[in-house]
VMD Tcl script that draws the C-alpha trace (Angstrom):
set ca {
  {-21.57 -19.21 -3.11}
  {-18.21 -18.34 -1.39}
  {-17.10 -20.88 0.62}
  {-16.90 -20.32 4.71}
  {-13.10 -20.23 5.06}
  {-11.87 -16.78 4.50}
  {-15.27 -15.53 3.55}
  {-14.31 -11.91 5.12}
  {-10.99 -12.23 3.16}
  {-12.41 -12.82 -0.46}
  {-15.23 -10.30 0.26}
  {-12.61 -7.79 1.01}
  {-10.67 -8.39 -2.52}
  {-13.28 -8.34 -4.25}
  {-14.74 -4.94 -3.22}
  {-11.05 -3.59 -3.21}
  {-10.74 -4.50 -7.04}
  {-13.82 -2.99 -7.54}
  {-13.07 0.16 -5.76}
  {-9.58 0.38 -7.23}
  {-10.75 -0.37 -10.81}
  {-13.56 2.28 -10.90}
  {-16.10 -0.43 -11.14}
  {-17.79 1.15 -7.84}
  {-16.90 4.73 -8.16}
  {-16.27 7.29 -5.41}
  {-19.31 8.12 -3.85}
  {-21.26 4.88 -4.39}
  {-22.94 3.61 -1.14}
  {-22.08 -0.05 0.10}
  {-25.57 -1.50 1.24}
  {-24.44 -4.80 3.56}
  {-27.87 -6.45 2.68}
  {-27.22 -5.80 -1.12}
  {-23.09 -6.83 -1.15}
  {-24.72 -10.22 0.74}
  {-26.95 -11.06 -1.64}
  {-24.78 -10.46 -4.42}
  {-22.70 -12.78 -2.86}
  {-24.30 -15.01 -1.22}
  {-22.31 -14.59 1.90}
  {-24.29 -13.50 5.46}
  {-23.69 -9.90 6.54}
  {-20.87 -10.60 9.18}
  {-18.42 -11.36 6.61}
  {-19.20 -8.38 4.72}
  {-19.42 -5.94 7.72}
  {-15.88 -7.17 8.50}
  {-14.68 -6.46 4.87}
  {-16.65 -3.04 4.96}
  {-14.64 -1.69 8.15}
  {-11.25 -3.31 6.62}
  {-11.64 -1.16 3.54}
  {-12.27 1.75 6.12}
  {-9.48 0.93 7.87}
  {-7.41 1.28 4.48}
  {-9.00 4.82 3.83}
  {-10.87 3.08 0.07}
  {-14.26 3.52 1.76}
  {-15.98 6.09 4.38}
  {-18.40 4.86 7.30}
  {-20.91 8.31 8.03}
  {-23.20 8.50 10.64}
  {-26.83 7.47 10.13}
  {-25.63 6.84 6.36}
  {-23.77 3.93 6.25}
  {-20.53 2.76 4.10}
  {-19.91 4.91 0.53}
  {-16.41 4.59 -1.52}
  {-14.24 7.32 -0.91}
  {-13.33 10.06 -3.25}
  {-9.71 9.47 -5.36}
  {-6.70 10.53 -3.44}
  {-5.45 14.17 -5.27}
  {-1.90 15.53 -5.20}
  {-2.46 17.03 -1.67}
  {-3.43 13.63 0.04}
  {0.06 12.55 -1.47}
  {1.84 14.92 -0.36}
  {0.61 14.24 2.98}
  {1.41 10.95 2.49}
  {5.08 11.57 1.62}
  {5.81 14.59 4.83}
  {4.34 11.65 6.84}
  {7.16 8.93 4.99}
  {9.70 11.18 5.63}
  {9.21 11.79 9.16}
  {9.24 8.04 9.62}
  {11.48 5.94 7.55}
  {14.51 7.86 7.27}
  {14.50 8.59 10.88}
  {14.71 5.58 11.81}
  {17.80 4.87 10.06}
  {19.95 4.19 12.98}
  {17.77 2.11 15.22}
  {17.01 -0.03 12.15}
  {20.87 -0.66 11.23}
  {21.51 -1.63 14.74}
  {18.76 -4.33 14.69}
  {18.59 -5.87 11.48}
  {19.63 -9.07 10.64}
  {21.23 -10.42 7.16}
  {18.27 -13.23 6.68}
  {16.23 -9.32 6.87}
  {18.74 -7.66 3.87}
  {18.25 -11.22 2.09}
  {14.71 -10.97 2.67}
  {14.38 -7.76 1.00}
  {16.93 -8.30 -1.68}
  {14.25 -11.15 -3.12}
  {12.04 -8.98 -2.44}
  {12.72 -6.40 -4.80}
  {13.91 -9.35 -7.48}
  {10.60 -10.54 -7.18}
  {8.52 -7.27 -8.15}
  {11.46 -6.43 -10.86}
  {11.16 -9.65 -12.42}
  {6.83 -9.84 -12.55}
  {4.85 -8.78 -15.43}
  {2.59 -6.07 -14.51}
  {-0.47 -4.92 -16.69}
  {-2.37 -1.76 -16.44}
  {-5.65 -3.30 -14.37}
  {-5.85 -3.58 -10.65}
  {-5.63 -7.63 -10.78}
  {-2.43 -7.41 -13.21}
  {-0.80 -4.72 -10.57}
  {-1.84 -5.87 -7.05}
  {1.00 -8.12 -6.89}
  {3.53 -5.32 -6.91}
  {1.36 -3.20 -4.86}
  {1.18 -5.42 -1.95}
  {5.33 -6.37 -2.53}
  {6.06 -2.75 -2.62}
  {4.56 -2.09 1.02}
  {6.03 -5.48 2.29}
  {8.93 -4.11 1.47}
  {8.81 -0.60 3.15}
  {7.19 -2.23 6.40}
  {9.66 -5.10 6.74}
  {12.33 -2.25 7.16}
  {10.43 -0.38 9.45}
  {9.65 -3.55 11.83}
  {13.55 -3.75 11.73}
  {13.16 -1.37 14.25}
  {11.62 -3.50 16.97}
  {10.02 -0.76 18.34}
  {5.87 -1.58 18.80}
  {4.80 2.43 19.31}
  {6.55 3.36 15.53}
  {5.20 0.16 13.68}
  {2.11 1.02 14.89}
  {2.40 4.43 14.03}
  {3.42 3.40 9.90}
  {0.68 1.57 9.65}
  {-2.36 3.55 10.37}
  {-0.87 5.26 7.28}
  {-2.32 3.35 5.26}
  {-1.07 4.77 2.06}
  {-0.32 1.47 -0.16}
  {-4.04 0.78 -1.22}
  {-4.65 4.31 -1.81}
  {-1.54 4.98 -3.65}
  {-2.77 1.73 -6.04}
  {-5.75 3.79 -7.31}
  {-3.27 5.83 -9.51}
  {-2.19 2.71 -10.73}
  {-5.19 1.81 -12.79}
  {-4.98 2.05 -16.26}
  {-1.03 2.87 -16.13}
  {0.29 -0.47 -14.24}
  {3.77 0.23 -13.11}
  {5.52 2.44 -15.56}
  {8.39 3.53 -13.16}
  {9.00 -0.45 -11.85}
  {12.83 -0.10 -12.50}
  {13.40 3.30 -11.12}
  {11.67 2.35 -7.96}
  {13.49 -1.09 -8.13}
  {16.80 0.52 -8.45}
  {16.05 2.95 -5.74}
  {15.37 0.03 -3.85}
  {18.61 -1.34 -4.62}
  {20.70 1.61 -3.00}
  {18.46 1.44 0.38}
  {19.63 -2.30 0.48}
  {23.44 -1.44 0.15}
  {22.92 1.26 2.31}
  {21.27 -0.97 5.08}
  {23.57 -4.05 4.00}
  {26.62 -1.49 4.18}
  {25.62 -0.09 7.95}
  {26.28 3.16 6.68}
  {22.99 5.53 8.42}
  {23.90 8.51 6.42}
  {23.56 7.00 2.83}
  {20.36 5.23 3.74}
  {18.74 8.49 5.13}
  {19.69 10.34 1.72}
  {18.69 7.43 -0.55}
  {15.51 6.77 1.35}
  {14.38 10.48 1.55}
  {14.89 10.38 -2.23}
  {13.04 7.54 -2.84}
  {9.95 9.24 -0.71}
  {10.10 12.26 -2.48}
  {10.84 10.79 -6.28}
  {8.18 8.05 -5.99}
  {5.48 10.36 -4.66}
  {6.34 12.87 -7.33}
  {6.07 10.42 -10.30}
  {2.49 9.50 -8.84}
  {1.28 13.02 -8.91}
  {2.77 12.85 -12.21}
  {0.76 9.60 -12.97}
  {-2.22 11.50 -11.65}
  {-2.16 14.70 -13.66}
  {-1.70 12.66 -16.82}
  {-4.69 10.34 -16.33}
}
mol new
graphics top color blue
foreach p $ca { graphics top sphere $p radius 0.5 }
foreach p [lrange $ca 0 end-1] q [lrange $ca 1 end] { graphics top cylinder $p $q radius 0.2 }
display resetview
């Protein structure tokens, strides 16, 4: 029996890893009464974890049908993923080197230490810990922008625990590429130079979305 606090929370996970790991595969239908009694949790927790994974694109709520797991991303939802990116972070570049702060830079510097450093295997529960670094680190630059209507607008993308899906079974094969990449978008911010963090992040976009199609087509 899960216990009360964070009910929702744990509920959520432990769908997600499910989901992500193929254990419930695309097209299987999420009954609340059944994921309850597995659980032995009431049905408001689980409702709430049902419409979070919704929220995050990993399930689909139909009309008069209920919840079922949504189909695997393919190259063309990544690609719409990365035209989306790039008409986001790299414009930004200027309002977000004007409002940063060095306790920010600092903040992603350990950031990117932290998923170089971390031992990643190729399961879900081995990866998740880079996953959810990786998008801290993309939307802590993008709040550096202090402006509500774009923040907003990155996160209804969404893209982080769908991206993870290609994950499974490979782990993180390009960590230090991506880390590195990482690394120039820092000096770039750190250096106040607009320019070089447009280029480097537009490269980042594009490489990192490629190797995941890559990922993809070799799965």
């Amino acid at each position: 029996m899960l216990q009360h606090e964070s009910i929702s929370f744990k509920v959520y996970e432990l769908l997600k890893q499910e989901i992500v790991s193929n254990q419930l595969e695309p097209g299987a239908r999420l009954i609340v009464s059944n994921i309850s009694k597995r659980f032995g949790v009431s049905g408001i927790p689980v409702r709430e974890a049902l419409f979070r994974l919704e929220a995050e694109k990993l399930i689909i709520l139909e009309h008069n049908k209920g919840f079922r797991v949504a189909e695997k991303p393919d190259a063309q939802d990544i690609y719409k993923w990365q035209q989306a990116r790039l008409l986001i972070e790299p414009a930004i570049a200027d309002i977000v080197l004007d409002n940063i702060t060095a306790s920010e830079i600092a903040y992603l510097r350990q950031l990117n230490i932290d998923m170089r450093t971390h031992e990643y295997g190729p399961h879900y529960e081995q990866y998740v810990y880079f996953i959810n670094l990786n998008a801290e680190f993309h939307k802590q630059i993008v709040m550096a922008s202090r402006n509500e209507l774009i923040i907003e607008m990155y996160n209804t993308l969404n893209y982080g625990p769908q991206v993870g899906r290609f994950h499974e079974n490979r782990g993180v094969p390009d960590l230090q590429l991506l880390c590195n990449e990482h690394d120039e978008i820092i000096d770039a911010i750190e250096a106040r130079n607009a320019d070089i963090y447009r280029e480097k992040t537009t490269e980042h976009i594009i490489l990192g979305f490629d190797r995941q199609i890559s990922f993809g087509s070799a799965g």
